[in-house]
C-alpha positions in Angstrom: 0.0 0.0 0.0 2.8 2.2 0.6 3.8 2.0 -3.4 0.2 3.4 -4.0 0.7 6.0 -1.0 3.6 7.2 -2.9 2.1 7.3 -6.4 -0.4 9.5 -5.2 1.7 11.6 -3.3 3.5 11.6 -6.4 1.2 12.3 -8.4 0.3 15.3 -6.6 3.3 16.7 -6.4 3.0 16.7 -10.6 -0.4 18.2 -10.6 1.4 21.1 -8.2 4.2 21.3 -10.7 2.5 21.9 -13.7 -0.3 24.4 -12.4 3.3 26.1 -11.5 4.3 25.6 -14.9 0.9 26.8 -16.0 
């Protein structure tokens, strides 16, 4: 569960990125 923990934190941390981008 901790891989999925991570892909979502992840995942995240790209949406954050790109609305920076944006």
């Amino acid at each position: 569960q901790t891989t999925l923990r991570f892909d979502s934190n992840r995942l995240h941390f790209d949406s954050q990125l790109w609305f920076k981008f944006l």
